[in-house]
LOMI-357225 format. One record per residue (C-alpha): x, y, z; residue in one letter. Coordinates in steps of 0.1 Angstrom, whole numbers, padded with zeros to 4 digits, always signed. Example, Ala and Ser with C-alpha at 12.3 -4.5 7.8 and 13.67 -1.06 7.14 Angstrom:
2
+0123-0045+0078A +0137-0011+0071S 
***
This chain:
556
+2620+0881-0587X +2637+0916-0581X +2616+0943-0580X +2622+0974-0602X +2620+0995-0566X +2641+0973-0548X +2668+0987-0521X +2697+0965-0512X +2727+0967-0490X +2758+0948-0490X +2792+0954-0467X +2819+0938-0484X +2844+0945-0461X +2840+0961-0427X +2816+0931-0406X +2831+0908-0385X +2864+0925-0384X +2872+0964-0376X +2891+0980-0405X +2886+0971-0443X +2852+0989-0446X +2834+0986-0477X +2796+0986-0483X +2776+0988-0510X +2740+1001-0517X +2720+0990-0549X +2687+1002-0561X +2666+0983-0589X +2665+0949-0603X +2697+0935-0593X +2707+0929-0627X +2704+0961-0642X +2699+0980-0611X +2721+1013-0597X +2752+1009-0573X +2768+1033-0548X +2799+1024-0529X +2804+1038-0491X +2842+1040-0483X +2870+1015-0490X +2891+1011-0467X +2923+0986-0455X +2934+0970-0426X +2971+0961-0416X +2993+0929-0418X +2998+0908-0394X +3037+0900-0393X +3028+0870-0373X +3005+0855-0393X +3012+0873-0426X +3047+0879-0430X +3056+0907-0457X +3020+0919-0463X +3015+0956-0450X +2982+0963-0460X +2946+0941-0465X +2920+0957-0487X +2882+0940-0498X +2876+0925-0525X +2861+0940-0551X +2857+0915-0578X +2811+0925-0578X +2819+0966-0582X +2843+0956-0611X +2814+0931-0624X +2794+0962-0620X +2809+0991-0630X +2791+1004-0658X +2764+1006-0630X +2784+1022-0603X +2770+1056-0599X +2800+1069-0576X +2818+1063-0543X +2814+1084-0512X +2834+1086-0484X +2830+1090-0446X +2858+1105-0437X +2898+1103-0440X +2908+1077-0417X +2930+1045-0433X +2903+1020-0428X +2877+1039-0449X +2900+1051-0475X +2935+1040-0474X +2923+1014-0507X +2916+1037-0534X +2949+1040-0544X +2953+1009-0552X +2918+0996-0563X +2905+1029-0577X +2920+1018-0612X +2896+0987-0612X +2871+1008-0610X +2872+1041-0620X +2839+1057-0606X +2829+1095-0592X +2842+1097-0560X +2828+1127-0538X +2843+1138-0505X +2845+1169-0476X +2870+1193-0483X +2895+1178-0459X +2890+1143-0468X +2899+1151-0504X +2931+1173-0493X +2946+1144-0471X +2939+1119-0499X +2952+1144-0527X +2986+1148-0500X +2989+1108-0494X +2989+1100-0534X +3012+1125-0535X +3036+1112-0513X +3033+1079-0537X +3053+1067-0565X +3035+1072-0598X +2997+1071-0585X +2972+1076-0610X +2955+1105-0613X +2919+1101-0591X +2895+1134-0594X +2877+1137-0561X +2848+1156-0561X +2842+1183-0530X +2806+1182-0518X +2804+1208-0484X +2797+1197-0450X +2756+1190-0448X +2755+1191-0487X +2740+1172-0511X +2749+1153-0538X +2728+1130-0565X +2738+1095-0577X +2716+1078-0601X +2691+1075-0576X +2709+1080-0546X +2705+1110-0530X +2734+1114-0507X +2732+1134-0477X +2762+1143-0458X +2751+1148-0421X +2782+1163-0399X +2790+1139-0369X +2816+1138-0338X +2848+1117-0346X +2885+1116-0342X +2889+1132-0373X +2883+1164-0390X +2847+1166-0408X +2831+1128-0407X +2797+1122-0415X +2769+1101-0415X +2755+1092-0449X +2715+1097-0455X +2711+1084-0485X +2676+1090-0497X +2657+1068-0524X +2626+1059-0532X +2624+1029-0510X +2631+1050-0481X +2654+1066-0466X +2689+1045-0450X +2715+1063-0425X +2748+1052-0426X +2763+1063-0396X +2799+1058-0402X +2827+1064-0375X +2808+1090-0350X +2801+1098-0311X +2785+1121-0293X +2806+1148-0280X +2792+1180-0266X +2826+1199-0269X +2845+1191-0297X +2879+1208-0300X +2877+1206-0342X +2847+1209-0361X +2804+1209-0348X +2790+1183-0327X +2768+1151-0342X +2744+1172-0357X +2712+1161-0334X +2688+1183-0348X +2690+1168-0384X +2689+1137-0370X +2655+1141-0353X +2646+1158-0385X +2653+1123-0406X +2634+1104-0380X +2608+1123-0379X +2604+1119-0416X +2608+1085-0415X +2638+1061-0415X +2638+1027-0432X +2671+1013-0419X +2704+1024-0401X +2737+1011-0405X +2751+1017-0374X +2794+1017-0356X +2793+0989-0335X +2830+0995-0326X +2822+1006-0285X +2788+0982-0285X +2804+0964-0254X +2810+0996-0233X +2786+1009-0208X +2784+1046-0207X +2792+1073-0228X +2826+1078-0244X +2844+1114-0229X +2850+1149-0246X +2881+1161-0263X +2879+1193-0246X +2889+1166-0211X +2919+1149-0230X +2931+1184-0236X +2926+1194-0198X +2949+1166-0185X +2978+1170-0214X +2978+1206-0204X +2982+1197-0164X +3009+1169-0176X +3029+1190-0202X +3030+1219-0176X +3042+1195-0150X +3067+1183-0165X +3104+1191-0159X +3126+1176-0185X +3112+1169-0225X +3081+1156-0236X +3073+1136-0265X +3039+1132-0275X +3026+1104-0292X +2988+1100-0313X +2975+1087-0341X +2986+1116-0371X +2949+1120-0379X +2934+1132-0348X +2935+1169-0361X +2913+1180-0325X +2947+1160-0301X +2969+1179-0324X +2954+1212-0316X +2951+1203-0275X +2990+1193-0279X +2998+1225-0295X +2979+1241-0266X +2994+1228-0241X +3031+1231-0256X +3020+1270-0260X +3007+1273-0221X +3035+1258-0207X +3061+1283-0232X +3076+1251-0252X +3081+1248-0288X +3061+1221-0310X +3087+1195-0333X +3069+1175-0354X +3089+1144-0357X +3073+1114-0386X +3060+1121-0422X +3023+1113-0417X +3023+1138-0392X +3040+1167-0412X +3014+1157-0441X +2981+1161-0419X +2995+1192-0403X +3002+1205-0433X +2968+1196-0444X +2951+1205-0415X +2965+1244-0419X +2955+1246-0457X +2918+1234-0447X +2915+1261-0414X +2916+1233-0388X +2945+1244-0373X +2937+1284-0379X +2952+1301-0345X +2976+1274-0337X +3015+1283-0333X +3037+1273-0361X +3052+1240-0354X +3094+1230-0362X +3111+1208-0381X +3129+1179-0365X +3163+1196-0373X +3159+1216-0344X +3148+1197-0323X +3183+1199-0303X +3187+1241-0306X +3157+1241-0275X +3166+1235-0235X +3153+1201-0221X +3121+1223-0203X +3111+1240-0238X +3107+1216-0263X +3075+1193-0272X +3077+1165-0300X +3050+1155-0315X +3057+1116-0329X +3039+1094-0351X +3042+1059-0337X +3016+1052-0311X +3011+1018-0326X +3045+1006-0327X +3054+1011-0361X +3090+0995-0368X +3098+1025-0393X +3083+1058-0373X +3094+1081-0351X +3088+1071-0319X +3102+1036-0326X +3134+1048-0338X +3135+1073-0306X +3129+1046-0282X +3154+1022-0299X +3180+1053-0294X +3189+1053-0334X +3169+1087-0345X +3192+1108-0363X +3178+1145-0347X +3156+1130-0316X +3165+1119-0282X +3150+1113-0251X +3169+1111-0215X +3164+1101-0180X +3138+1123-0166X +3121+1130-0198X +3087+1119-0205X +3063+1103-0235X +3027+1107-0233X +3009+1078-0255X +2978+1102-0266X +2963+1066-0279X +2948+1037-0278X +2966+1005-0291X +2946+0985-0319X +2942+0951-0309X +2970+0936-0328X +2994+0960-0322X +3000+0947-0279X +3035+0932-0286X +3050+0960-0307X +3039+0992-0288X +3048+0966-0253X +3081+0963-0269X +3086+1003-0271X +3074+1014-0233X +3096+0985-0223X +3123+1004-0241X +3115+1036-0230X +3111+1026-0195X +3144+1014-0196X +3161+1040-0202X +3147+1060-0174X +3122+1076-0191X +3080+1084-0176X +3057+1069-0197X +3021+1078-0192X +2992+1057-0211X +2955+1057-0209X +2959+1032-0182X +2968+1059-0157X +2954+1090-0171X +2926+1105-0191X +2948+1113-0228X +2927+1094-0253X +2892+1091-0258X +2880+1070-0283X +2858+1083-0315X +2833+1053-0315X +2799+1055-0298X +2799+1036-0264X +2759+1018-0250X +2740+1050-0239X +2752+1069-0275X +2737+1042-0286X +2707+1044-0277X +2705+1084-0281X +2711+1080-0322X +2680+1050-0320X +2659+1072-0300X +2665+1106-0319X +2665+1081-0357X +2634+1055-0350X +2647+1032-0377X +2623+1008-0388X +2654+0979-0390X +2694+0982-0376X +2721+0962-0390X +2752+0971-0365X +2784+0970-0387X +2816+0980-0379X +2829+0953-0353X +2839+0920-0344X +2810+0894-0341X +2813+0900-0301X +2803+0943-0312X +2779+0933-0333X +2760+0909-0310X +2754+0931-0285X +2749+0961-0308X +2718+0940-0326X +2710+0930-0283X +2708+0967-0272X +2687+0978-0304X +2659+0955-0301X +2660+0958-0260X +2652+0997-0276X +2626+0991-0295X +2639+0990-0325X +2611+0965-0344X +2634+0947-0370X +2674+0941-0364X +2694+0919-0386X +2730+0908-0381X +2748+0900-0414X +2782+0890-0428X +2803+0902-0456X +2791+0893-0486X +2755+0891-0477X +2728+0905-0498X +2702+0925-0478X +2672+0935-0486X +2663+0962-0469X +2625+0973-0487X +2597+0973-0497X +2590+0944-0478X +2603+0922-0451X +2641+0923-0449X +2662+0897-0452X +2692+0879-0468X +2686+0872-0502X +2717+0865-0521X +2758+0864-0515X +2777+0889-0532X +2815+0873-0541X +2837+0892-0509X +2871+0882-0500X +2904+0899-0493X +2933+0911-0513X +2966+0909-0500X +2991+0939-0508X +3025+0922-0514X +3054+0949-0520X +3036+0966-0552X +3014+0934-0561X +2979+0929-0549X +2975+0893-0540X +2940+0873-0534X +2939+0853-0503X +2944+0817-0523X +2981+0835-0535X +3009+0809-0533X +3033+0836-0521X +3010+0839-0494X +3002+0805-0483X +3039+0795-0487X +3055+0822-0468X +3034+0815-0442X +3049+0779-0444X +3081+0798-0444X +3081+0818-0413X +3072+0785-0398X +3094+0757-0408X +3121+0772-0431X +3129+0755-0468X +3154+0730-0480X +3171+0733-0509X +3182+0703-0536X +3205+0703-0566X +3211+0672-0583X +3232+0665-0616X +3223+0629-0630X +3236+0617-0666X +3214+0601-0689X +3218+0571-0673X +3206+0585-0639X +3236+0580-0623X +3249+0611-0602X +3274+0632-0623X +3288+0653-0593X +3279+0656-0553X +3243+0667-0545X +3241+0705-0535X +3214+0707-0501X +3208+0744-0486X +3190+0742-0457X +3172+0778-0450X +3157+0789-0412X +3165+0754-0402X +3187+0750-0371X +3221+0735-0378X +3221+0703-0353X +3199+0678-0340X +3195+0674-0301X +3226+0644-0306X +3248+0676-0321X +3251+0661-0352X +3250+0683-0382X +3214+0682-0405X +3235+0692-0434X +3249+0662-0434X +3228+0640-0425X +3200+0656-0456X +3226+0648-0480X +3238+0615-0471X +3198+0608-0472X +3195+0625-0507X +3221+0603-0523X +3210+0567-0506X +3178+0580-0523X +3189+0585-0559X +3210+0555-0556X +3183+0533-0541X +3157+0542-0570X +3151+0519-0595X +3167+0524-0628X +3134+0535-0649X +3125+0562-0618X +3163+0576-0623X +3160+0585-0661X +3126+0600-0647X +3135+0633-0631X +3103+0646-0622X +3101+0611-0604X +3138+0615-0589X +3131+0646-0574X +3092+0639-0560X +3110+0609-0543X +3139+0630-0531X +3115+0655-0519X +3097+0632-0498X +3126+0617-0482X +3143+0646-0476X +3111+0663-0458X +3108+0628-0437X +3145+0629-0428X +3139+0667-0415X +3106+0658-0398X +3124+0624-0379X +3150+0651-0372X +3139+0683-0359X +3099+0676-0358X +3089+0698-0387X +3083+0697-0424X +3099+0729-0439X +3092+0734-0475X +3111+0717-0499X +3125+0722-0537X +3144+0696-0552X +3161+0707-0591X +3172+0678-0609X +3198+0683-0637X +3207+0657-0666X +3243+0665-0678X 
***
């Protein structure tokens, strides 16, 4: 039986996986208790293995169960996989949702750079503010990230008190914005904390992760180095690279182009919120060509080989204002997300090609990542004393040896969970006590999708083995009125004896009419389940697959 004081977390979205991050917090009996919602977030299609889906979001069948108990949803910060969702899901929904000032700009900028999105009030609550839902108390604690004002969630009840770290790392000279505020942090454990929900992203990396303020030392010694252009390449978001780019550019007497729409929209967003008070004004890509080879920077979306941006459309030699030549060089201020290997591959090959430096972490010190590496680890567990850890935010591998390292610190209860689990995190012993429904949502063009979609599944199918066509006119009798029609899509055109499949799939459709007994002729449902399996045989005997098949049976 739930108590009336009980505390309960829940990630719907966010364990197991990096990207699509969810959770949820509840607080009373679990059926007419209070729920908060932390982020909401996507992840990105995988053309491979989900061809035609961009974008994968929770979810969020229990909030919509719920949501005349949803007190509000609170986000971390701005990046894609905490908020890129809302758009879309918001409307299911409809809670409060409270934000830092910049967090709210780039979300107010990205809806409107959409089609008719519906109007979603975000609520500005100031760096180390406060903010009460129901009874949540929500504590926004200022931490180091690769984005402009992130923070850890303390969200106080009267169970105790829960951090929820979000994206974070300790760095002692941050270009943008104050370090991970240690002070508070001490403060909270020293008060007492009952459980910490904790970025497992860098669990698997010794060390600590490097400062900004060193990325922005070597782009200075490369842009000044170099002779010809320079394109620079990061993810839009990383406000802090933006500003050590601009730097640099401004040392070494170049101009800054901003080339890509997501990073003319966090630019602009990053002057209206002061983040990039001091910094040059940057160009547009129309001029781009008016500045000699050794005086001109670009700044390019694309670091993750996106088909559509800038730098992909550079490389490929097909962007309408922006070229690189031999001599030139493209600094990739990123890291690629796993996933993405083949596509960015596909644009240094191109690049290289053409003559053109390209310079990658691999050589040189230009990205450092946001996430928390073993020994940062251990500082937030030392300076917290949580009485239980659940790592989130990772792959089973990250979370593994995130749960390894916190009881190794002392850390006297750690619990590894999955999405969908029901944790209760006090008064008592924690544990898993119920599943919550948790799932994916595919976004399909303008439709959401749930994983089960037949669009889905059968494109899939699709990209694999192709589809064959059937059109067959019968009379009443069943006996064919005309010639069969067979359209035979993605499949190749000849056997490995060069005879044609065309052929060979319709001489196979009409043996098959004409070899069905009279009764399973004036049948056509049964006509064309026979013709179907035939024809998927044939193509199977023939090729050694099993495209899809749809056979239309006409009576004239």
């Amino acid at each position: 039986m739930a108590r009336p004081d009980e505390l309960t977390f829940a990630p719907l979205g966010g364990v197991g996986e990096i990207g699509m991050n969810l959770s949820v917090y509840g607080f009373g009996n679990r059926h007419q208790g209070s729920w908060l919602a932390v982020d909401l977030g996507v992840s990105f299609g995988d053309e491979e293995h989900l061809p035609g889906i961009d974008l994968i979001m929770p979810d969020i069948r229990f909030l919509e169960k719920e949501r005349k108990n949803l007190v509000g949803l609170v986000l971390t910060h701005a990046h894609e996989d905490h908020f890129g969702a809302i758009i879309d899901l918001w409307p299911k929904i409809k809670c409060p949702i409270y934000a830092t000032k910049f967090s709210a700009a780039l979300f107010e900028a990205k809806c409107a750079s959409e089609r008719n999105p519906p109007k979603i009030p975000v609520t500005v609550v100031p760096s180390g503010g406060r903010v009460q839902l129901g009874p949540f108390n929500v504590e926004f604690i200022p931490v180091a990230h690769s984005i402009p004002e992130s923070h850890a969630l303390a969200i106080h009840t009267p169970a105790g008190t829960v951090l929820h770290t979000g994206d974070w790392k300790i760095d002692p000279t941050p270009i943008i914005g104050p370090p991970t505020d240690e002070r508070r942090l001490r403060e909270l454990g020293d008060a007492g904390v009952l459980a910490l929900i904790g970025d497992s992203t860098n669990a698997v990396r010794e060390g600590r992760s490097p400062s900004e303020t060193e990325v922005a030392k070597t782009i200075a010694e490369l842009v000044k180095g170099a002779k010809g252009r320079v394109a620079v390449t990061t993810f839009a978001s990383n406000v802090a690279r933006l500003r050590a780019v601009a730097d640099a550019a401004k040392a070494a007497g170049r101009e800054v182009v901003v080339v890509g729409r997501a990073m003319e929209r966090v630019v602009q967003v990053a002057r209206e919120t002061g983040h990039l008070d001091g910094v040059q004004n940057f160009r547009g890509a129309d001029l781009y060509g008016h500045f000699p080879p050794d005086k001109v920077l670009a700044l390019c979306t694309g670091s993750q080989g996106e088909v559509r941006a800038a730098l992909a459309r550079i490389a490929n030699d097909d962007h309408p204002q922006v070229t690189l030549n031999k001599g030139d060089c493209v600094i990739f201020s990123s890291r690629t997300i796993p996933g993405n290997e083949k596509a960015v591959g596909g644009i240094i090959n191109g690049l290289v090609t053409q003559g053109i430096e390209v310079i990658t972490d691999r050589t040189h010190l230009v990205h450092v990542s946001g996430h928390p590496r073993r020994d940062e680890l251990r500082d937030m567990i030392s300076w917290v004393r949580p009485q239980l850890l659940i790592p989130v935010h990772g792959e089973a591998l990250h979370l593994f040896e995130h749960a390894k390292l916190a009881r190794a610190a002392g850390v006297p209860k750690v619990l590894v969970c999955r999405n969908g689990d029901l944790v209760k995190l006090g008064p008592g012993e924690p544990a898993v006590i119920d599943e919550l429904p948790a799932g994916r949502l595919y976004k399909d063009g303008s439709i959401l999708e749930d994983s089960k979609s037949r669009a889905v599944v059968e494109r899939r199918k699709l990209a694999f083995a192709g589809c064959a066509f059937v059109a067959i006119a019968v009379t009443d009798k069943g006996e064919l009125a005309d010639d069969p029609e067979v359209d035979l899509v993605g499949i190749p055109e000849k056997n490995t004896a060069g005879e044609v499949i065309d052929e060979i799939v319709f001489d196979v459709v009409v043996s098959t009419v004409e070899g069905l007994p009279r009764a399973r002729r004036r049948d056509p449902d049964a006509m064309a389940e026979s013709v179907r399996r035939a024809v998927r045989a044939t193509l199977n005997e023939q090729w050694g697959k099993k495209p899809l098949c749809y056979v239309h049976v006409l009576t004239v």
